[in-house]
C-alpha positions in Angstrom: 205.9 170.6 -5.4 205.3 167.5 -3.1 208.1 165.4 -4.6 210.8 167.8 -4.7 209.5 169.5 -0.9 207.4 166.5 1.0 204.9 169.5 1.4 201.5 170.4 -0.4 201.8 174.1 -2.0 199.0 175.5 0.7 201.4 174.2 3.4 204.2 175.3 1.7 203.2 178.9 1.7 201.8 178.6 5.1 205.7 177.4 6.0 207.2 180.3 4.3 204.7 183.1 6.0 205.4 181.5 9.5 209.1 181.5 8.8 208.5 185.2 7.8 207.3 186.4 10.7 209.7 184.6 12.9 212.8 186.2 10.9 213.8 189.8 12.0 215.5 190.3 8.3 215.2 187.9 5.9 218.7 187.2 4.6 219.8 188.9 1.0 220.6 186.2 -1.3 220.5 186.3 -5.2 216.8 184.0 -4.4 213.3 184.9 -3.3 212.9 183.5 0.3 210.4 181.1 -1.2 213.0 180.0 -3.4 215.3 179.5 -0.8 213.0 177.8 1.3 212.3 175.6 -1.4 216.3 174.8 -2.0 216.3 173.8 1.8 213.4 171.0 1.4 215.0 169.6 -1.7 218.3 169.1 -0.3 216.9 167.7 2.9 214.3 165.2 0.8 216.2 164.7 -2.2 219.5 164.8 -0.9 220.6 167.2 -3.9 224.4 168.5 -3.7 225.2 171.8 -3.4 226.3 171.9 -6.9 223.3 170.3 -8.3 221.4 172.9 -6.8 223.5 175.6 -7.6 222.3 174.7 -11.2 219.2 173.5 -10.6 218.7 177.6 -9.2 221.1 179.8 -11.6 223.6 179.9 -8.1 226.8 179.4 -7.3 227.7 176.3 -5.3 228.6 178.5 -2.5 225.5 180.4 -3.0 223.4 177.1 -2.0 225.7 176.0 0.9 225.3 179.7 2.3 221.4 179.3 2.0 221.7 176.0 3.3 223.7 177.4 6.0 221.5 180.1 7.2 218.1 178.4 7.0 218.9 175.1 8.6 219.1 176.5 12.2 216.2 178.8 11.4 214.1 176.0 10.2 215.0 173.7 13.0 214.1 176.4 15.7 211.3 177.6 14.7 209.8 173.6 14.4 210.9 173.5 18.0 209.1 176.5 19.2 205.9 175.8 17.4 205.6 172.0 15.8 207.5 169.2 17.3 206.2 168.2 21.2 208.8 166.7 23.4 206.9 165.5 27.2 208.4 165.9 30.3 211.1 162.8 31.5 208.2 161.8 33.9 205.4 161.8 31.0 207.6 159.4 29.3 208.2 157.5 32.4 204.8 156.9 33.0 203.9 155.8 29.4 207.1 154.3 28.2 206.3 150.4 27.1 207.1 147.6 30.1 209.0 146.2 27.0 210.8 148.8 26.4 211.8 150.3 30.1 213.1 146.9 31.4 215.7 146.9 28.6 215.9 150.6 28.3 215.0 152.6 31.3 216.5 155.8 30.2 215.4 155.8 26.8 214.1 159.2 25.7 212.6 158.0 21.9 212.9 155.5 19.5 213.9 156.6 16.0 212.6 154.5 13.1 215.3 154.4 10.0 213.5 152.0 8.5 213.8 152.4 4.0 211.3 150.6 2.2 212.5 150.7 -1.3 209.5 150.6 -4.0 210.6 150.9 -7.2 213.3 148.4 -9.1 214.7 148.1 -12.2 213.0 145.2 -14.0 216.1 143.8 -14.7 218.9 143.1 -12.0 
């Protein structure tokens, strides 16, 4: 479960019953919500195509996008609402880096897209 989703099963299911009771009606697809939660955290880790999850879960390709589709938004909201904390513009004002705030006074955040690649073929 933690390569494919990033998350331990306990906080997997503890994802899925939040979700739950944040969604007025689940959507009707051909999955199980928790497979469709499931479908959402391998294309967002793995970077798996709609097709490839289409077969990877017995659905169409269309089927995956529409899951996809739905979910996204859902997810994102609810991790708004109740996991990611966002200060105030004077918060960060008051803590943002001297290094940072002479060359940036504006900035909000700093996003790391750092990729440390680990594994090589022995032969290149």
């Amino acid at each position: 479960m933690k390569f494919y989703s990033g998350l331990s099963v306990q906080m997997f299911w503890n994802l899925i019953s939040s979700l739950m009771m944040t969604i007025v009606k689940p959507p009707q697809f051909q999955l199980a919500v928790p497979e469709q939660i499931l479908l959402i955290l391998m294309r967002l880790r793995l970077g798996l195509m709609f097709t490839d999850l289409g077969v990877r879960f017995k659905i169409s390709r269309t089927t995956a996008c529409d899951i996809f589709s739905f979910w996204l938004p859902q997810i994102a909201e609810f991790m708004k609402q109740h996991l990611i904390f966002w200060p105030s513009c004077d918060t960060l004002k008051r803590i943002r880096p001297s290094s940072i705030a002479v060359n940036y006074p504006n900035a909000t955040c700093i996003i790391d897209c750092t990729e440390i690649f680990v594994q090589r073929p022995k032969k290149i």
